[in-house]
N, CA and C of each residue as an Amber inpcrd file, in Angstrom:
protein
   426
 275.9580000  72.2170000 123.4210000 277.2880000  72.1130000 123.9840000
 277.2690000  71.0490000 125.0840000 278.3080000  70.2170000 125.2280000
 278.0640000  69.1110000 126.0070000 278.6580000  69.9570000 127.3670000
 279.6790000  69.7000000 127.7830000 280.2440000  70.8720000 128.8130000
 281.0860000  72.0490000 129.0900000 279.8790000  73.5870000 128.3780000
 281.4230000  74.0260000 128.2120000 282.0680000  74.8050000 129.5370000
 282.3690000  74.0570000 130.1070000 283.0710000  75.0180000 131.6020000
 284.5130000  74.5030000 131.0390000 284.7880000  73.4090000 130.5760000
 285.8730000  72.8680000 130.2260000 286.8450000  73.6560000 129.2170000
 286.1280000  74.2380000 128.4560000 287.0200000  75.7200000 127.6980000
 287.0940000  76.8390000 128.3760000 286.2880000  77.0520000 129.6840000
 285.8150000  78.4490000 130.1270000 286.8510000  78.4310000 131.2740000
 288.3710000  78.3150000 130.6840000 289.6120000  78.2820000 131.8970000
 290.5590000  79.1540000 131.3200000 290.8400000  80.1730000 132.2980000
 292.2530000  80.6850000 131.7760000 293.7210000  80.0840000 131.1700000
 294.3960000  80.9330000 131.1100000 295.9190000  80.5410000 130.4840000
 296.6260000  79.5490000 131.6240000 296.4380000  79.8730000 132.7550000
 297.3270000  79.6280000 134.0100000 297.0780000  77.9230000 133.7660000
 295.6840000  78.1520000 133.5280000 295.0670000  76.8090000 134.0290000
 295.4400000  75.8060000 132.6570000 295.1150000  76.5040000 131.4770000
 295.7000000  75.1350000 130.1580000 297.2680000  75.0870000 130.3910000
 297.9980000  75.9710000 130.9490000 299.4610000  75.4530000 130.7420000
 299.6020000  74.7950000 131.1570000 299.1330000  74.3330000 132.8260000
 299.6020000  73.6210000 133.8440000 298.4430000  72.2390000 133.1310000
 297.2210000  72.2660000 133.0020000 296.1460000  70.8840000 133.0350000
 296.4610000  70.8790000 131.4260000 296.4920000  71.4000000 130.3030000
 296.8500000  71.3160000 129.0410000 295.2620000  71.6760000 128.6300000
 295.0620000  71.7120000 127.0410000 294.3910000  72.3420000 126.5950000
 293.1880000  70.7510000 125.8580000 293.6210000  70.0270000 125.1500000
 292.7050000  69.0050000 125.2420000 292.0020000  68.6980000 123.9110000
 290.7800000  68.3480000 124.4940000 289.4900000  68.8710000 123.9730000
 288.5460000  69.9730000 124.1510000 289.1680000  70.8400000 125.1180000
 288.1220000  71.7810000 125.5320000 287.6900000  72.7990000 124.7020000
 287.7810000  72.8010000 123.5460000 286.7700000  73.8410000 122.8930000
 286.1640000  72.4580000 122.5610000 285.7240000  71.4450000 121.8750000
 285.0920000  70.0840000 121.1290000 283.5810000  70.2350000 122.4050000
 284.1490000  70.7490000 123.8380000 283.4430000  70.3180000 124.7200000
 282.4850000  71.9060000 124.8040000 282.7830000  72.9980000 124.2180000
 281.8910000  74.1170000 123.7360000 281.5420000  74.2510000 122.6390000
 281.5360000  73.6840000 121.9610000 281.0400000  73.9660000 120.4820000
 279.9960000  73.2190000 120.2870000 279.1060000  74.4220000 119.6960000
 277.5200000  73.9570000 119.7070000 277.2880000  72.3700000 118.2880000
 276.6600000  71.9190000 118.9880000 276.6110000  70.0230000 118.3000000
 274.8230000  70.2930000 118.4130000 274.6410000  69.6460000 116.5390000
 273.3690000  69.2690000 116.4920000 273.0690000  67.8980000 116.9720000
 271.6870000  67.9050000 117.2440000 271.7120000  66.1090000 117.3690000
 269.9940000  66.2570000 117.8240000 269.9980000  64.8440000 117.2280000
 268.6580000  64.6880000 117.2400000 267.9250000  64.5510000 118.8300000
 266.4930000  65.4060000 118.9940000 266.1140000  65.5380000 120.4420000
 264.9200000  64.0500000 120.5650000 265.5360000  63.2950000 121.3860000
 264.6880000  61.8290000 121.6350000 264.0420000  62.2250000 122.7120000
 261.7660000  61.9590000 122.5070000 261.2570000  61.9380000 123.4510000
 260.9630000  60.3690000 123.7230000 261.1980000  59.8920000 125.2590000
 261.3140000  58.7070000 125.5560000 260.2010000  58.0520000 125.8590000
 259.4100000  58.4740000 125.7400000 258.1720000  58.0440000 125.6570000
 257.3610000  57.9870000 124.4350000 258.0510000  58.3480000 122.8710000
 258.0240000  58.0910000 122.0810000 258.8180000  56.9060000 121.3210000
 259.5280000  57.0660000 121.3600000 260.6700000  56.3290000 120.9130000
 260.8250000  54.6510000 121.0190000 261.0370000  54.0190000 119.8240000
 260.6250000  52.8060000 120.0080000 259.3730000  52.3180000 120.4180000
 258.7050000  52.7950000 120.3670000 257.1580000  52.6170000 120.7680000
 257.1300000  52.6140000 122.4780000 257.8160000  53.6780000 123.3800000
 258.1290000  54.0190000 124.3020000 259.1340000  53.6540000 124.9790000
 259.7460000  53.7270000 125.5360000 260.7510000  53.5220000 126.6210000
 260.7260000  53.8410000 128.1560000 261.0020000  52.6430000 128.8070000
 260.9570000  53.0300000 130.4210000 261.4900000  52.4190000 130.7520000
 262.1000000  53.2910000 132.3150000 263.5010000  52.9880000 132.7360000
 263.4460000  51.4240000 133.4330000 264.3500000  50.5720000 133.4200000
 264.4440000  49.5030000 134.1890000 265.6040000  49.3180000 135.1060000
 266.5040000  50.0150000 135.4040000 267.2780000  50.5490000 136.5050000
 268.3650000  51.2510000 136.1070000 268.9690000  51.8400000 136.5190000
 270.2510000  52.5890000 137.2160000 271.3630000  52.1940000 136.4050000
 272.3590000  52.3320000 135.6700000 273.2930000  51.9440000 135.1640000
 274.9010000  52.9390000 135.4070000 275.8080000  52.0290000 135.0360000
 276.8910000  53.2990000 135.2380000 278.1270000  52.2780000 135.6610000
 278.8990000  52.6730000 135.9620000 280.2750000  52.1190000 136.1550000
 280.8660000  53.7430000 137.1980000 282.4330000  53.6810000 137.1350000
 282.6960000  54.4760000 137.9430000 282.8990000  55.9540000 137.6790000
 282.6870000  56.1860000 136.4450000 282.2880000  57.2820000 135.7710000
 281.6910000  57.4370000 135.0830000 280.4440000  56.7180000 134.4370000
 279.5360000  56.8460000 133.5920000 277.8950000  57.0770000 134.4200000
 277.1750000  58.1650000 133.5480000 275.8350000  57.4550000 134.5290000
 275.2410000  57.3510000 133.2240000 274.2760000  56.2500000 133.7280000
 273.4910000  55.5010000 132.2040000 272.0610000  54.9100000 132.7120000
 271.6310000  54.7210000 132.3870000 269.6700000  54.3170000 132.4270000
 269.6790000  53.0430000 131.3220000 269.2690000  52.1670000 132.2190000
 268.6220000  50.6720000 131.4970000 267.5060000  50.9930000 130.9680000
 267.0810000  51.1970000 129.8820000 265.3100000  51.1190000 129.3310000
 265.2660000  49.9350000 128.5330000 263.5650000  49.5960000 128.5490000
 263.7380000  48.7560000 127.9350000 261.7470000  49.0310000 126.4930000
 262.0960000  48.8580000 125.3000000 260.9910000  48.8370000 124.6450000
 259.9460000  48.2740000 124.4390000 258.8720000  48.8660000 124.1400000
 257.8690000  48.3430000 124.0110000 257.4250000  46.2450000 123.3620000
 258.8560000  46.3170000 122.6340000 259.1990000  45.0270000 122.1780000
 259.8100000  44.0900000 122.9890000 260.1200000  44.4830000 124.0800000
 260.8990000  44.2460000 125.4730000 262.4110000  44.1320000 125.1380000
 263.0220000  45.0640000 124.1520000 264.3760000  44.9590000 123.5020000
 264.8110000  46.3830000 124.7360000 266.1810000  45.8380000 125.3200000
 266.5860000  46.7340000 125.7880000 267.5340000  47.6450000 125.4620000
 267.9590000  48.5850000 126.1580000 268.6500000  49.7240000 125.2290000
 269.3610000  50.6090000 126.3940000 270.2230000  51.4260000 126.4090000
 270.9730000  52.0590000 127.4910000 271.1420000  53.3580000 127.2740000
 270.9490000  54.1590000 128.1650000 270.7840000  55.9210000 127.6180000
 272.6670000  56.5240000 128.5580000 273.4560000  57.0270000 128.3650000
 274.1640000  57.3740000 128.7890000 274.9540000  58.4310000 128.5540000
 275.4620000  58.8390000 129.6110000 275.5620000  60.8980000 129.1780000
 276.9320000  60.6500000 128.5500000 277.5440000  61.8410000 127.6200000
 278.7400000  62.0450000 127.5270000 279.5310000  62.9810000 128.6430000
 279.0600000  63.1890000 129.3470000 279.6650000  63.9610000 130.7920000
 279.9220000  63.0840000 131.2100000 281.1840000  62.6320000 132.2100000
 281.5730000  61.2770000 133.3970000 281.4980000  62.4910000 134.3890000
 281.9690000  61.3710000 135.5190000 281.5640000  61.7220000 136.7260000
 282.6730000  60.8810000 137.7020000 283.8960000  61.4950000 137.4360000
 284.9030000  60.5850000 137.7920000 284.9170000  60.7980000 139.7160000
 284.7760000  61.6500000 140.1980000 285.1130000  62.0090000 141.4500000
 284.1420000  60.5340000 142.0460000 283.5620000  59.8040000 141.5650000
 283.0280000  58.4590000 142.4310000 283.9600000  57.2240000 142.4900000
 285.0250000  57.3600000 141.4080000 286.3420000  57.0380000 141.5590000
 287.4950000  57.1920000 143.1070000 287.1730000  58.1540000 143.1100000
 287.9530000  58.9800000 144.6370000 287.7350000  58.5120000 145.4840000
 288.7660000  58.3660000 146.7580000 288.0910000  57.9450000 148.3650000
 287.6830000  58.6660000 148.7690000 286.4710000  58.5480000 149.1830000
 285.2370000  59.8650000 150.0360000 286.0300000  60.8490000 150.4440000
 287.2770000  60.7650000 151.5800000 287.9430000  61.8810000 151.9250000
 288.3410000  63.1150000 150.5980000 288.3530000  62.4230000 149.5010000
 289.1620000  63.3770000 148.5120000 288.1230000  63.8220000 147.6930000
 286.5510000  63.3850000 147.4000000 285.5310000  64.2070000 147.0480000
 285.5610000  65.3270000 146.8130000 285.7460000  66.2140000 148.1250000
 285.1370000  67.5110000 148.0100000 286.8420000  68.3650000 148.6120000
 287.3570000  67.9580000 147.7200000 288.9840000  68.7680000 147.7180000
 289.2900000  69.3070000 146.2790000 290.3070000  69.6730000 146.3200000
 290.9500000  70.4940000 144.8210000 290.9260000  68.9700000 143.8870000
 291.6430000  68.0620000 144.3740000 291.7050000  66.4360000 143.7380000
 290.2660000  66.2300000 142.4530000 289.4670000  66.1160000 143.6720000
 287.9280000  66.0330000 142.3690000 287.9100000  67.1470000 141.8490000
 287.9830000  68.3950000 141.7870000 288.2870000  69.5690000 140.3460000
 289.2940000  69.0860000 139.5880000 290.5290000  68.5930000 139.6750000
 291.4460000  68.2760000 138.4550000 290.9080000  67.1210000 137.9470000
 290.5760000  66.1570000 139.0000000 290.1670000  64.3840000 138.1190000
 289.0290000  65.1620000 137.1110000 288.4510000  66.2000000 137.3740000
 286.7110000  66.4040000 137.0600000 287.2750000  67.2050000 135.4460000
 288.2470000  68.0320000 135.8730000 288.7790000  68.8350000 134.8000000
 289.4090000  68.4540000 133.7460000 290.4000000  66.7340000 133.8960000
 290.9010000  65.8680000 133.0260000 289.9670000  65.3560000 132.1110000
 288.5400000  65.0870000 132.6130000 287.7010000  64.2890000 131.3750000
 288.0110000  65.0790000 130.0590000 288.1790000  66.4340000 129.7500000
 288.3660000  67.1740000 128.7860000 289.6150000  66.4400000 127.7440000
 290.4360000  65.5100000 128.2650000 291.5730000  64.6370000 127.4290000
 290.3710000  64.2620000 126.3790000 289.8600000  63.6530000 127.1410000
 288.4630000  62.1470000 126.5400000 287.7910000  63.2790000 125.2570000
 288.1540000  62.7290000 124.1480000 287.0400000  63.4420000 122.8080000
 285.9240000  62.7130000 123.4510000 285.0550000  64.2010000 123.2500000
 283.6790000  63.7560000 123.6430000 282.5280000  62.3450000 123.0070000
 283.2190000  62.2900000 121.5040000 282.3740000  61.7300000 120.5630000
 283.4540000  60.7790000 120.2600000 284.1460000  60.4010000 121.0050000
 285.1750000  58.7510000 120.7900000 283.9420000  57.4790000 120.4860000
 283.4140000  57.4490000 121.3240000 282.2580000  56.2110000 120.9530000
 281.8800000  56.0230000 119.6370000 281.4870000  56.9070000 119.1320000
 280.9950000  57.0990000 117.5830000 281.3050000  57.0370000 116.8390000
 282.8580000  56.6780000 117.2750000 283.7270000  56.3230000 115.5900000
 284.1310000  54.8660000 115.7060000 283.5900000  53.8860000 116.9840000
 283.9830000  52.6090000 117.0300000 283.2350000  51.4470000 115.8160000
 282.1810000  52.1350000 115.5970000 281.6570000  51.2960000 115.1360000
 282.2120000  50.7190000 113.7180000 282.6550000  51.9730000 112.8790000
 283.5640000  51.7210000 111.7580000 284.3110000  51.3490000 111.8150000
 285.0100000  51.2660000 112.8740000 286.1080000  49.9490000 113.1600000
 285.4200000  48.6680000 113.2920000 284.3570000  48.6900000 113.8500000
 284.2820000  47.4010000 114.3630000 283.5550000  46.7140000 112.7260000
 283.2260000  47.1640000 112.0890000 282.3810000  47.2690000 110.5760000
 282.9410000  46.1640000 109.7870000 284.7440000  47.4190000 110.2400000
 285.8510000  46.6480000 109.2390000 286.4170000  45.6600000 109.1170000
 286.1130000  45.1060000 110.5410000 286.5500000  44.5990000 110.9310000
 285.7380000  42.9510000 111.4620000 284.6170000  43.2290000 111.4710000
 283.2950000  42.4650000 111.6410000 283.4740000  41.6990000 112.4530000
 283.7900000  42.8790000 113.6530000 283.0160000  42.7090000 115.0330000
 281.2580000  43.0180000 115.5250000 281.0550000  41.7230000 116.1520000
 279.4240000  42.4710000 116.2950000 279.9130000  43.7690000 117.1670000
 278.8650000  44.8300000 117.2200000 278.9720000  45.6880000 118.0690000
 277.5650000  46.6640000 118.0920000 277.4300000  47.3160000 118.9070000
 276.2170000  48.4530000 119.2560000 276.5410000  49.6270000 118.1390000
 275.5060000  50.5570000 118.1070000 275.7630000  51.6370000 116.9400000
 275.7120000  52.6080000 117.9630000 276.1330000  53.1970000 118.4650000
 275.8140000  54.8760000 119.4670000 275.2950000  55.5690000 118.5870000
 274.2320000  56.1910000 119.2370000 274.0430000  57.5950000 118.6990000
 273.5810000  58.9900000 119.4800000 274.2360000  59.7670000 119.2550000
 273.8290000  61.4520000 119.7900000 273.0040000  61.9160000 119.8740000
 272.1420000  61.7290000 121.1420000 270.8530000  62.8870000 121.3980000
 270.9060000  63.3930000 122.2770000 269.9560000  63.7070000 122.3940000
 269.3300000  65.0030000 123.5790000 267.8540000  64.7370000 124.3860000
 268.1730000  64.3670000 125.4810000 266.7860000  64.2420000 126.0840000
 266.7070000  65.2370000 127.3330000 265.5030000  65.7610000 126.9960000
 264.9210000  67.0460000 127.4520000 264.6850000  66.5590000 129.5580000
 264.5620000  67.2170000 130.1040000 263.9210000  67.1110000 131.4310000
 262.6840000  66.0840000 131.4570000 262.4130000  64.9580000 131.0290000
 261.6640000  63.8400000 130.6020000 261.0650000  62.9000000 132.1960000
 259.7780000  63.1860000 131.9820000 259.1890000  62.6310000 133.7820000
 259.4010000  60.9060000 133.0840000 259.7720000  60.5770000 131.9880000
 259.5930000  58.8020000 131.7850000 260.7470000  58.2000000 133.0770000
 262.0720000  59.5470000 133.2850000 263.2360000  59.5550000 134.0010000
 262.5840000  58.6750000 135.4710000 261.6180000  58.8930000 135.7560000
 260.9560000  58.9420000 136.9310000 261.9230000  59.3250000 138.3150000
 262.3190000  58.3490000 139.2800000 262.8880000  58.6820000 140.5140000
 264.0500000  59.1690000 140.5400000 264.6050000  58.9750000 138.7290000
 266.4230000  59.5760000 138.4580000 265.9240000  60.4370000 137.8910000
 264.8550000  61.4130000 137.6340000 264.4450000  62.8440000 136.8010000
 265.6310000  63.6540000 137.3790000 265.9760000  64.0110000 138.4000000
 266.9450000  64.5400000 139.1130000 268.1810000  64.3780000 138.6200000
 268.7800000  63.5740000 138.3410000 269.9620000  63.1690000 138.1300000
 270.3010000  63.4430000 136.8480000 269.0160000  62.9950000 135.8170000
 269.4630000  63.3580000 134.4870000 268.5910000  64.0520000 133.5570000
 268.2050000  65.5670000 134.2220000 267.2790000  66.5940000 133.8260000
 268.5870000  67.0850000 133.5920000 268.7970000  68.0080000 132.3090000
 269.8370000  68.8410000 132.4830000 269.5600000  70.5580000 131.7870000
C-alpha cells in the first residue's frame, strides 16, 4: 500500500476534501522488491534529488549510467511558508495529494510510444530499509 491514511478518513472529511484516489492509495500493489546494491551491477547514491514535492535519489551504475529513485508519496508542505508548516494548512495540502493517481507516471510512456517521444520508462518498486541509502537511510527507510 503506498499511503493508506489517505482512505483511513471519515464521511465528514470526504464530503468536505472529496473522495479521490483514496482507496488506489490502500490497496495492496505488487511490485517488484529492488536491492540496490544489486541492481544494475550496483547502485550508489550520487546526491539528493527532488523538487518541491518530490523526494528522489540520484544513483548512478556500475556502467556510470545514471538513474533516479523517487517515492510515489510527495511531500507538498515544503511548498508552504515555514509559518504554515505545522498548521491545519499542511494536513489539507498533505491530504490533497490523494487527487494525484498514484501510478499517473506509468501510463506516460504509452503516450509518449505513440507518439515517438523519447522518454524514460518508470517502474514500480520497493526498496527495503537499504544502508546503500547511506546519510538519506533516514529519509527513505520506510
Amino acid at each position: 500500500m503506498i499511503a493508506p491514511e489517505y482512505d483511513q478518513v471519515g464521511a465528514v472529511h470526504r464530503y468536505w476534501l472529496g473522495d479521490s484516489y483514496r482507496k488506489l492509495y490502500n490497496t495492496p500493489v505488487k511490485m517488484r522488491v529492488m536491492d540496490l546494491s544489486k541492481e544494475k551491477g550496483g547502485l550508489q547514491v550520487v546526491k539528493l534529488g527532488g523538487g518541491m514535492q518530490t523526494q528522489s535519489l540520484r544513483l548512478v551504475d556500475s556502467n556510470g549510467v545514471e538513474w533516479v529513485l523517487r517515492s510515489i508519496q510527495k511531500f507538498p508542505e515544503r511548498s508552504l511558508p515555514e509559518s504554515l508548516r505545522k498548521t491545519i494548512a499542511k494536513d489539507i495540502v498533505q491530504d490533497q495529494i490523494s487527487i494525484a493517481h498514484p501510478f499517473g507516471a506509468l501510463t506516460v510512456p504509452t503516450f509518449n510510444r505513440a507518439l515517438d517521444i523519447p522518454h524514460a520508462s518508470p517502474e514500480l518498486v520497493f526498496v527495503a530499509d537499504d544502508p546503500v541509502f547511506g546519510e538519506y537511510q533516514t529519509m527513505f527507510k520506510k
